[in-house]
Backbone as CSV, one residue per row, in Angstrom:
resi,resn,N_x,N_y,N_z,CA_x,CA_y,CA_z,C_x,C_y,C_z
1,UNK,3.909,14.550,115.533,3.888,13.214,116.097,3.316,13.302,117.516
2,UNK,1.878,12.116,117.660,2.055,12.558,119.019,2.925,11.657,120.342
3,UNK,2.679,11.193,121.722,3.304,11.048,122.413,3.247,9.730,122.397
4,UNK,2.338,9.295,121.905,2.091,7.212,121.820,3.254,6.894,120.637
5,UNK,3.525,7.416,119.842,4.300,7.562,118.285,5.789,8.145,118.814
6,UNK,5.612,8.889,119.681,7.072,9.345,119.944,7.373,8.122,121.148
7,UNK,6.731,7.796,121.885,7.390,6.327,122.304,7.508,5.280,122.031
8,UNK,6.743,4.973,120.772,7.469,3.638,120.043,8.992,4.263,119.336
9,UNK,8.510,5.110,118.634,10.177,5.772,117.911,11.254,5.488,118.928
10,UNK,11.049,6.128,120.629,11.840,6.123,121.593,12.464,4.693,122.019
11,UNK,11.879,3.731,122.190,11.482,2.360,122.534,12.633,1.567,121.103
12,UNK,12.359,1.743,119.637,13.384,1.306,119.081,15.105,1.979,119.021
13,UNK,14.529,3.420,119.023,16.267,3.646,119.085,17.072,3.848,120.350
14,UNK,16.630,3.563,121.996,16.965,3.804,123.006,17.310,1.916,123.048
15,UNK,16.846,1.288,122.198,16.934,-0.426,122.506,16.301,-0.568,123.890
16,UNK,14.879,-0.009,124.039,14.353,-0.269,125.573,13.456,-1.617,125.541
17,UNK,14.032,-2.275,126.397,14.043,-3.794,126.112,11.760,-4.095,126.604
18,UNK,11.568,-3.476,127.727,10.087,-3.793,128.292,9.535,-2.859,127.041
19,UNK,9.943,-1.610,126.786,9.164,-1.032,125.234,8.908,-1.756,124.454
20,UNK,9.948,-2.589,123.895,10.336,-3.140,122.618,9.131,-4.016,122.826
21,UNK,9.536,-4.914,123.761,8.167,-6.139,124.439,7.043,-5.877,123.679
22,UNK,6.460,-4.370,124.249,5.367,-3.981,124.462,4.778,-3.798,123.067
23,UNK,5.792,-2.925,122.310,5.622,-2.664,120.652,5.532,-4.702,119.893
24,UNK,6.322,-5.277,120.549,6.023,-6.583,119.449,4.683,-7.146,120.131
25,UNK,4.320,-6.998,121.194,3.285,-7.517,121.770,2.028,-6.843,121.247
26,UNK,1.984,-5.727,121.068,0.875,-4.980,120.557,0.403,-5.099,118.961
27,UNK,1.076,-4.798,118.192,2.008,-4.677,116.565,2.158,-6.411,116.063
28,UNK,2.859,-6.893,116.510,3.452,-8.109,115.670,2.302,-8.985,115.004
29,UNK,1.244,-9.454,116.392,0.146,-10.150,115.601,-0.708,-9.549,114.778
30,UNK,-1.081,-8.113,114.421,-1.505,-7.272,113.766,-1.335,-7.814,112.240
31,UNK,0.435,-7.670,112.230,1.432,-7.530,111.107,1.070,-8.623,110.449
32,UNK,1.579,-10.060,111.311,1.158,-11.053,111.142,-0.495,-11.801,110.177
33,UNK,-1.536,-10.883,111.022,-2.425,-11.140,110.402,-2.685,-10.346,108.883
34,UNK,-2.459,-9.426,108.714,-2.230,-8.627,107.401,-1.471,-9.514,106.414
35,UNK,0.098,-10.206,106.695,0.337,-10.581,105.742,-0.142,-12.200,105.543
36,UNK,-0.957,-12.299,106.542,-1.134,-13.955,106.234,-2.695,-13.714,105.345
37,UNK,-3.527,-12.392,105.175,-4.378,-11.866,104.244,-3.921,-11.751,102.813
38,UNK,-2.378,-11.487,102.870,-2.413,-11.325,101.699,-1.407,-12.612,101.093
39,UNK,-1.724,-13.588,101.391,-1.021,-14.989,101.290,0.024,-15.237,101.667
40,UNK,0.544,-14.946,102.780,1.682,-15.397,103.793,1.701,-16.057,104.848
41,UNK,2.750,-16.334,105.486,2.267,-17.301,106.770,3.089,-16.233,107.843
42,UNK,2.644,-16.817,109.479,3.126,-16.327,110.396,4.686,-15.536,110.559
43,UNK,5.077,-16.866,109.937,6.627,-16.477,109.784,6.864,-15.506,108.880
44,UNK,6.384,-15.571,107.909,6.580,-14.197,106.801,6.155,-12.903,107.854
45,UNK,5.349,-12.827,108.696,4.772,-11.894,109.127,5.773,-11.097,110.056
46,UNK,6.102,-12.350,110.711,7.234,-12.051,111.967,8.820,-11.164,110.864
47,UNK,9.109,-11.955,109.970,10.249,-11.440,109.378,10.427,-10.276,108.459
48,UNK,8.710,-9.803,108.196,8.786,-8.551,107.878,8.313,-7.572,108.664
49,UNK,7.550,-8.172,109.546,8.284,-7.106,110.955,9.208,-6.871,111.498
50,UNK,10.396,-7.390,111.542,11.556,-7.386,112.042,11.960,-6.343,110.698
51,UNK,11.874,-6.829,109.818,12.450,-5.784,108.607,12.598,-4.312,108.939
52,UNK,10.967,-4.455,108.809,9.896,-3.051,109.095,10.470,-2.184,110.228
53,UNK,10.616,-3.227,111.389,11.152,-2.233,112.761,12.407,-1.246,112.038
54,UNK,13.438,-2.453,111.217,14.932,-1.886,110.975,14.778,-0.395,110.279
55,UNK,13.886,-0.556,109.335,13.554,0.334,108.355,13.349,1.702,109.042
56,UNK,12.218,1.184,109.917,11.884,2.654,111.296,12.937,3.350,111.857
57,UNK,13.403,2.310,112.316,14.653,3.309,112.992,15.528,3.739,112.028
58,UNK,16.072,3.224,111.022,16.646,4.152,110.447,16.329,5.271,109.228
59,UNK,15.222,5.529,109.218,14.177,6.589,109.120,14.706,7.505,110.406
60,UNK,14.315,6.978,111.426,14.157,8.151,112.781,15.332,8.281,112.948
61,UNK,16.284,8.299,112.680,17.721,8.526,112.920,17.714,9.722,112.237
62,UNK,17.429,10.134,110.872,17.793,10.748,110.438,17.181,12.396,110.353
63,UNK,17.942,13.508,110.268,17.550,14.633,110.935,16.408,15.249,110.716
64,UNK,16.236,14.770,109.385,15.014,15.398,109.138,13.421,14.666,108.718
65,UNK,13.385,13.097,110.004,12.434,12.452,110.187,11.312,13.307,110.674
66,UNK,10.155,12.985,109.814,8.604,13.689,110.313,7.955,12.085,110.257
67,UNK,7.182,11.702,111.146,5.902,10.971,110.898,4.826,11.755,111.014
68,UNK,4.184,11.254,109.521,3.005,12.185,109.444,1.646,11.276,109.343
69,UNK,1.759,10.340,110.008,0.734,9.286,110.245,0.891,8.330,111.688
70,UNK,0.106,7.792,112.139,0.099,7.009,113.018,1.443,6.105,112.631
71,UNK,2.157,5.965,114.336,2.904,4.852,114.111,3.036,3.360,113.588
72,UNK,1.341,3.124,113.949,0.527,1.728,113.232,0.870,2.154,111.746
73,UNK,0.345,2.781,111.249,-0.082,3.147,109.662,1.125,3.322,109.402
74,UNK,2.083,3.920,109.773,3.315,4.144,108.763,4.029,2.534,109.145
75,UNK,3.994,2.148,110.077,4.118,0.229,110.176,4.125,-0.555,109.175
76,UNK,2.716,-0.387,109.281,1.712,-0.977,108.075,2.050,-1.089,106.717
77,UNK,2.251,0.052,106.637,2.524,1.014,105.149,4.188,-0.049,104.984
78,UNK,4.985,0.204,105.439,6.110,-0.405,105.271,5.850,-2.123,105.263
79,UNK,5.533,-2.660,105.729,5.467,-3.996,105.852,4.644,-4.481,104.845
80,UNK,3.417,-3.821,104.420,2.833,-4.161,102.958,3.600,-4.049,101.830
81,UNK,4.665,-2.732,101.595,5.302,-2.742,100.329,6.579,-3.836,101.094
82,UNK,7.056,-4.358,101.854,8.161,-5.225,102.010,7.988,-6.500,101.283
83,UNK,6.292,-6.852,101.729,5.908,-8.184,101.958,5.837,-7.925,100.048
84,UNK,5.486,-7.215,99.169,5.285,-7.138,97.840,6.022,-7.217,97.181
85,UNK,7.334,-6.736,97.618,8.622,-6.871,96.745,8.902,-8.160,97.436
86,UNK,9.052,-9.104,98.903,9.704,-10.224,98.900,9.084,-11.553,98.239
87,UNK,7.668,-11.004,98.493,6.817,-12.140,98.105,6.638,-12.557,96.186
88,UNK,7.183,-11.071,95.824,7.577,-11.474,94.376,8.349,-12.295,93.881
89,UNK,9.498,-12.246,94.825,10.877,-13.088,94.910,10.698,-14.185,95.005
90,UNK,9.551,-14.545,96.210,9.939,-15.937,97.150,8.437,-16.599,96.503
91,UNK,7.614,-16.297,95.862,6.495,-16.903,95.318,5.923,-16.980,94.363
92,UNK,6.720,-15.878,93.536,6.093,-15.946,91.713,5.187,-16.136,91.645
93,UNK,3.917,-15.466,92.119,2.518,-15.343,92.097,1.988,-14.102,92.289
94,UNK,0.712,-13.861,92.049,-0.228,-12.444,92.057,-0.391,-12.491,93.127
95,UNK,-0.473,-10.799,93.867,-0.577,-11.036,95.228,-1.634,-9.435,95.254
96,UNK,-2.485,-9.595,95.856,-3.100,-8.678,96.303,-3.241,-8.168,97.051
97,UNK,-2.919,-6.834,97.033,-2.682,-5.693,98.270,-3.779,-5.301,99.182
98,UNK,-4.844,-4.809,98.273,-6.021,-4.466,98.967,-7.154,-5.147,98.194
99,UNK,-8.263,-4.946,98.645,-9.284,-5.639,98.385,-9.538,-5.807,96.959
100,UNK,-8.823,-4.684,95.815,-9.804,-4.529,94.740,-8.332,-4.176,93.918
101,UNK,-7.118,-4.326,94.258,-5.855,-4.142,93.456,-4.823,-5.386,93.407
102,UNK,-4.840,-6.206,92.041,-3.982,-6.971,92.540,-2.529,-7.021,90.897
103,UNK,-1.651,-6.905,92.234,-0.824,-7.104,91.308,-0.110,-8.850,90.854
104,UNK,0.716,-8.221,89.822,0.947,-10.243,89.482,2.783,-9.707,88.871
105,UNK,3.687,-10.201,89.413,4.812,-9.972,89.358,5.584,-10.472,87.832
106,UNK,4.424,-10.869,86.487,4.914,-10.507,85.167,4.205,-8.940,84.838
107,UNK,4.381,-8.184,85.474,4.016,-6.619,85.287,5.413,-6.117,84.967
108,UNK,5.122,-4.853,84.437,6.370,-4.565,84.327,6.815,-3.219,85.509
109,UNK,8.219,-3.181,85.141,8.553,-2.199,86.289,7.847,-0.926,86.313
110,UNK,7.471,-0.159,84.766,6.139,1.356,84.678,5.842,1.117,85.543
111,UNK,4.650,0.198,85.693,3.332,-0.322,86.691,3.407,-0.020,87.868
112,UNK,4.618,-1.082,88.369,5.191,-0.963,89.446,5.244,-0.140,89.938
113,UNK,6.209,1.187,89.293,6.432,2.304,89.556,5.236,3.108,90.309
114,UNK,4.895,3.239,89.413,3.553,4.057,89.036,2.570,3.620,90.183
115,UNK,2.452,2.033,90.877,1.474,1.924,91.788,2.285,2.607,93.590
116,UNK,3.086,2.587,93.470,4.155,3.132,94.681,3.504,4.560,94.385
117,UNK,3.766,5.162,93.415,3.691,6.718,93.056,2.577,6.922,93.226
118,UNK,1.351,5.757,93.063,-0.073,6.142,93.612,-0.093,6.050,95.188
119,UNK,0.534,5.755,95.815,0.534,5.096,97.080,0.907,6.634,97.803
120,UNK,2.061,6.355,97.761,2.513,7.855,98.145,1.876,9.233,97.717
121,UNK,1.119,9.648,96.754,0.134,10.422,96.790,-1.041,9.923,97.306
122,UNK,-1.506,9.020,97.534,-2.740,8.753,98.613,-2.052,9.231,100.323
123,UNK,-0.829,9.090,100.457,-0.188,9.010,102.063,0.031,10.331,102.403
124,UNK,0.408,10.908,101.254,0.239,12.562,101.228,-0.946,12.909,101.600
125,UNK,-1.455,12.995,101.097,-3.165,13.550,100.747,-3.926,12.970,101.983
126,UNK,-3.952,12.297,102.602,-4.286,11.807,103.418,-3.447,12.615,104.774
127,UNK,-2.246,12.494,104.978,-2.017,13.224,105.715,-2.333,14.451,105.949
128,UNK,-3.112,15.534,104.222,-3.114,16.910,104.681,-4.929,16.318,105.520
129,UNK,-5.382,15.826,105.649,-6.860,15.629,105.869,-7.063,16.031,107.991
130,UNK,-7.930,16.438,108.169,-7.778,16.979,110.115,-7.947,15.887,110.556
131,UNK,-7.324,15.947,111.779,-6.795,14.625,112.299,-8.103,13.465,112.487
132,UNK,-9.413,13.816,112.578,-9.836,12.906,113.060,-10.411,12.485,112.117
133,UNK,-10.580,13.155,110.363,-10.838,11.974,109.165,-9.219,11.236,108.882
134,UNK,-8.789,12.139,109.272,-7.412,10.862,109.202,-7.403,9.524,110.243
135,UNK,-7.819,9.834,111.477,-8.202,9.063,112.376,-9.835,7.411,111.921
136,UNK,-10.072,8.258,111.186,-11.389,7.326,110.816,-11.128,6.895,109.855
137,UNK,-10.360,7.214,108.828,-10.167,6.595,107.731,-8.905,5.091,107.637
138,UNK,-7.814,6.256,108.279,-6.616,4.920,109.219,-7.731,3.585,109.839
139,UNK,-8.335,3.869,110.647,-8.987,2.614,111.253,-9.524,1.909,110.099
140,UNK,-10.532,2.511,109.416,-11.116,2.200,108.061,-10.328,1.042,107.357
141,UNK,-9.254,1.944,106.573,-8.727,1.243,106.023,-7.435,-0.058,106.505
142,UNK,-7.876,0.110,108.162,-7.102,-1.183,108.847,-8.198,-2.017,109.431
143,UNK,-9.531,-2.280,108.743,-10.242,-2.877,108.706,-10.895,-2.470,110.006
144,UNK,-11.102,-1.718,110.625,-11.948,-2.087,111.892,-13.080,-1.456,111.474
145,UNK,-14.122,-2.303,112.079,-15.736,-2.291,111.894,-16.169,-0.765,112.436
146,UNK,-17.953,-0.668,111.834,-18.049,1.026,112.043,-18.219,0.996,113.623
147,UNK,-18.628,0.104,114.166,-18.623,-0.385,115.813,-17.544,0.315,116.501
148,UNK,-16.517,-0.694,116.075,-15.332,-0.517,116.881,-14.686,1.163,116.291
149,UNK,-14.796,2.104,115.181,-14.691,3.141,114.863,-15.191,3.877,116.126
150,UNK,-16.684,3.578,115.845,-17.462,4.706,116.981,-17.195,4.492,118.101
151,UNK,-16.722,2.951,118.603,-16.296,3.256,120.115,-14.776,3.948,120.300
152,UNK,-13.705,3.694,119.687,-12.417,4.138,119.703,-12.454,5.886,119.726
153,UNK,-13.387,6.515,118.744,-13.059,7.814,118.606,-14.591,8.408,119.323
154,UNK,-15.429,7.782,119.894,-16.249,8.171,120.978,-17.040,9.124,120.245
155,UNK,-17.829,8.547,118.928,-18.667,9.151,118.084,-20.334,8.543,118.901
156,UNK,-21.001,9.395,118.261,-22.740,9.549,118.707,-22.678,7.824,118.538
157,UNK,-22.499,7.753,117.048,-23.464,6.079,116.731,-22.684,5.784,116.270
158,UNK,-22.840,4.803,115.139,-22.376,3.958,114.199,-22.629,4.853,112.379
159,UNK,-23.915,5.226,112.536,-24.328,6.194,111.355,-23.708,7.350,111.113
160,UNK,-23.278,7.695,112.553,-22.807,9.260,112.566,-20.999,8.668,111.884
161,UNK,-20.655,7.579,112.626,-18.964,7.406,111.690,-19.524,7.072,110.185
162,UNK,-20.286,5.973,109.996,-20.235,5.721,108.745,-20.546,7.376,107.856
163,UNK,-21.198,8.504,108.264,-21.389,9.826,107.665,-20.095,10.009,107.505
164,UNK,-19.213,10.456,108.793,-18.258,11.217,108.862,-17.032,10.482,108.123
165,UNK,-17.108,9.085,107.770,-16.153,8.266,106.952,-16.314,8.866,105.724
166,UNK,-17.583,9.088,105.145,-18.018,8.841,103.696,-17.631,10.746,103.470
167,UNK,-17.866,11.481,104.426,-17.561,12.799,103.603,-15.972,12.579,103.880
168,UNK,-14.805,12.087,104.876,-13.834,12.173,104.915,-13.176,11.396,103.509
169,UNK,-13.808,10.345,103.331,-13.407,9.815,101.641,-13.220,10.728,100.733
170,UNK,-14.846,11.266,100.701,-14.339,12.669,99.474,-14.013,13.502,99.488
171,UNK,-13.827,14.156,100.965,-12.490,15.075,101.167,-11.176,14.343,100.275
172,UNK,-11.025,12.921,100.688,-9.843,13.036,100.157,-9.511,12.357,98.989
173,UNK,-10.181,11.848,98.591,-10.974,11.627,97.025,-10.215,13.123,96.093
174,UNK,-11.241,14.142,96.896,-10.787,15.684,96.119,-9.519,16.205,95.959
175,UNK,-9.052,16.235,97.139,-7.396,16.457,97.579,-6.683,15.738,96.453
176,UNK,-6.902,13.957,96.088,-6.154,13.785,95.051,-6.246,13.984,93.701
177,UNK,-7.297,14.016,93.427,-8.038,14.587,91.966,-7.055,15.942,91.614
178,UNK,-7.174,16.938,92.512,-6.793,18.039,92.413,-5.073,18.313,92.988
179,UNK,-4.619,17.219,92.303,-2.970,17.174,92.448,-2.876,17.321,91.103
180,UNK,-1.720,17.676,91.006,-1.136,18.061,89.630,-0.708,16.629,88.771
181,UNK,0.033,15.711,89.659,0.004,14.625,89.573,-0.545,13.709,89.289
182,UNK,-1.703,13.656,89.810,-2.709,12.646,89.909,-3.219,11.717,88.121
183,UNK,-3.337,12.814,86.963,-3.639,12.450,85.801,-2.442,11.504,85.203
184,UNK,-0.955,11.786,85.698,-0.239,10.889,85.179,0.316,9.581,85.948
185,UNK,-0.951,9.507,87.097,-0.386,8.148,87.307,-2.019,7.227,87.383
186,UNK,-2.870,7.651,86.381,-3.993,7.085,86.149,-3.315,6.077,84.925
């Protein structure tokens, strides 16, 4: 974990009130906009961030907490599967996660299963990847443009991230192929 990640962790379980600020000030409209993408409103956004925070800390409480992703991304990660299981509840409609997966809550629980179990071997696999295709791909897949990529991680161009995106994909493309796993949750 590094030191930006170990002070949000610090910031929820110390209850440091200007931290806390700082984490909903930074984070919340983020959250917000993610779930109002995937058909929610503000308020949904706000209340599964509040969830999400609870969830964190009591994760980090416990002794043998690792974050093995950005504090954003493991955020993220939580507040998308929150918003999927509440929004099943509270809207009896198909809701789509990412661009090209959508689920519809007459699925059955297998499915279900089975798309979590894909999830978590992508979060794996992704984590074994060196930090800075993990770094490009996290942004990636939190939508930011190849622009804003190359300025954040202070690459040559725009061509040189979109390269270094596309071999970091099939780095980890490979990584999951070559799980033992991987065939039984196709």
């Amino acid at each position: 974990m590094n030191t930006v990640d170990d002070k949000y962790i610090k910031y929820l379980l110390t209850n440091d009130r200007a931290g806390l600020k700082s984490l909903y000030d930074e984070f919340l409209p983020k959250i917000q906009s993610i779930i109002r993408g995937m058909g929610g409103t503000n308020d949904d956004g706000w209340e599964i961030f509040q969830e999400a925070l609870i969830v964190v800390m009591a994760k980090a409480k416990k002794d043998n907490f690792e974050l093995t992703s950005s504090f954003y991304t493991f955020l993220v990660s939580i507040c998308k599967f929150k918003w999927f299981n509440e929004s099943k509840k509270k809207y009896k409609r198909d809701l789509t996660i990412e661009d090209n997966v959508t689920l519809s809550t007459d699925e059955d629980i297998i499915k279900d299963i089975n798309q979590v179990e894909r999830y978590r071997l992508f979060r794996s696999k992704l984590g074994m990847l060196k930090p800075m295709c993990r770094q490009i791909l996290e942004l990636f897949f939190n939508q930011y443009s190849l622009k804003e990529i190359t300025e954040k991680l202070t690459l040559a161009s725009e061509n040189a991230a979109k390269q270094k995106k596309h071999q970091c994909q099939k780095k980890l493309i490979a990584l999951i192929k070559s799980d033992p796993h991987y065939k039984e949750l196709l």
